[in-house]
C-alpha positions as CSV (number, residue, x, y, z in Angstrom):
1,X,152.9,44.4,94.8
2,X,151.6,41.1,96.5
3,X,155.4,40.0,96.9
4,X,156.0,43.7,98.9
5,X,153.3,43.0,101.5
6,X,155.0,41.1,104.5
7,X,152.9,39.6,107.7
8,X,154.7,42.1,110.0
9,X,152.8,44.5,107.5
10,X,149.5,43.6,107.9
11,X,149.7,43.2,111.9
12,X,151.3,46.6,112.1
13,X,147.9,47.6,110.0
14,X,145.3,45.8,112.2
15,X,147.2,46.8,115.3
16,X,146.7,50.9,114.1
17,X,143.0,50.0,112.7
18,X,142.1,48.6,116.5
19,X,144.4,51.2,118.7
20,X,142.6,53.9,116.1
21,X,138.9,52.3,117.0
22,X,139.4,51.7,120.6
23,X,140.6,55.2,121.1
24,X,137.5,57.0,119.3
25,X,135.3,54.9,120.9
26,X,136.9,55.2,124.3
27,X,136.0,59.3,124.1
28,X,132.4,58.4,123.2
29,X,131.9,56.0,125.8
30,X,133.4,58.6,128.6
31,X,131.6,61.6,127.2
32,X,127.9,59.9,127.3
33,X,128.5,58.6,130.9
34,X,129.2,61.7,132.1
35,X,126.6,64.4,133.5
36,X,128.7,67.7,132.4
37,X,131.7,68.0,130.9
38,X,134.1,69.1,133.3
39,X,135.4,73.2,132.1
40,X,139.3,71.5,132.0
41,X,138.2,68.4,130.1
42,X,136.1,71.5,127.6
43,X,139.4,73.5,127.1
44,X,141.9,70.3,126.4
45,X,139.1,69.7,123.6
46,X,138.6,72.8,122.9
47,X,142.6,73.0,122.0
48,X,142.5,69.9,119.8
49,X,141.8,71.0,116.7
50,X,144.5,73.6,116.9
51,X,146.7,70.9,118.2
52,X,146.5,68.9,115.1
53,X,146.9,71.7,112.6
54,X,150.2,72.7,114.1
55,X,151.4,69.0,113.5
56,X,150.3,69.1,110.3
57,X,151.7,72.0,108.7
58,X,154.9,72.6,111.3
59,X,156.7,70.0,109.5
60,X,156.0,71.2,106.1
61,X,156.9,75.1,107.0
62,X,160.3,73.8,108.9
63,X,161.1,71.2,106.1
64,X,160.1,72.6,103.3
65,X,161.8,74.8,100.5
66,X,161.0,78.7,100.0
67,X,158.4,77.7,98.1
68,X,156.5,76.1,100.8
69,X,157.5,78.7,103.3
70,X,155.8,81.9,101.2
71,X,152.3,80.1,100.2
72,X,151.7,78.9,103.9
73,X,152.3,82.5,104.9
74,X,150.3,84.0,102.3
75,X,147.8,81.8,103.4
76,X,147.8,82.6,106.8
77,X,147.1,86.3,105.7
78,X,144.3,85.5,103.3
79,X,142.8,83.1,106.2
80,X,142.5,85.9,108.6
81,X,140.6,88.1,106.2
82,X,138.8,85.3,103.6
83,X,137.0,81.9,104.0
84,X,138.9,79.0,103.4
85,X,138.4,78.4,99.8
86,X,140.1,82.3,99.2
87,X,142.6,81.0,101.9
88,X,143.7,77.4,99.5
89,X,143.6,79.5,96.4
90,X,145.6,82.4,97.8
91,X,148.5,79.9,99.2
92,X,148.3,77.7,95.6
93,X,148.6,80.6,93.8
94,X,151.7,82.0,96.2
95,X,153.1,78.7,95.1
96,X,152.8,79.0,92.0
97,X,154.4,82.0,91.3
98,X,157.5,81.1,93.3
99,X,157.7,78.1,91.5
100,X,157.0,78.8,88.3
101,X,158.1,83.1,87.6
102,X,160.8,83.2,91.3
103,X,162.4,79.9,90.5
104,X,162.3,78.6,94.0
């Protein structure tokens, strides 16, 4: 494993680590010097969350098999209506039974 692990490797790995630091602590330093949050800088953050969710599971709905495709919309109806633990359950079990009685 040791042999796998080239220089370029562990620069690329700092390099994240510090452009991953800098930026969090970047929006903490310009949040606490300001007075009020702007209502445009409130509704960008307000639209992060949903942001990063659709990168997350876009690729895996687009890219994915039939399987994939059927749990993430059976959980999407069992997260309107349920918490989130119903929501997980309802999408592995959706996955489940297309993989296991449906074949995909």
């Amino acid at each position: 494993m040791a042999d796998q692990i080239s220089m370029d490797m562990i620069l690329l790995i700092l390099a994240a680590a510090v452009a991953t630091f800098l930026t969090r602590i970047g929006g903490y330093v310009l949040i606490t010097r300001m007075k009020t949050i702007p209502p445009r800088m409130e509704q960008a953050l307000n639209a992060v969350p949903a942001a990063v969710l659709t990168t997350l599971v876009a690729p895996a709905f687009f890219n994915g098999g039939w399987d994939f495709k059927i749990a993430m919309l059976v959980a999407l109806a069992a997260g309107i209506r349920y918490p989130g633990l119903m929501m997980l359950g309802a999408g592995w079990a959706a996955a489940m039974v297309c993989r296991h009685l449906l074949g995909f």
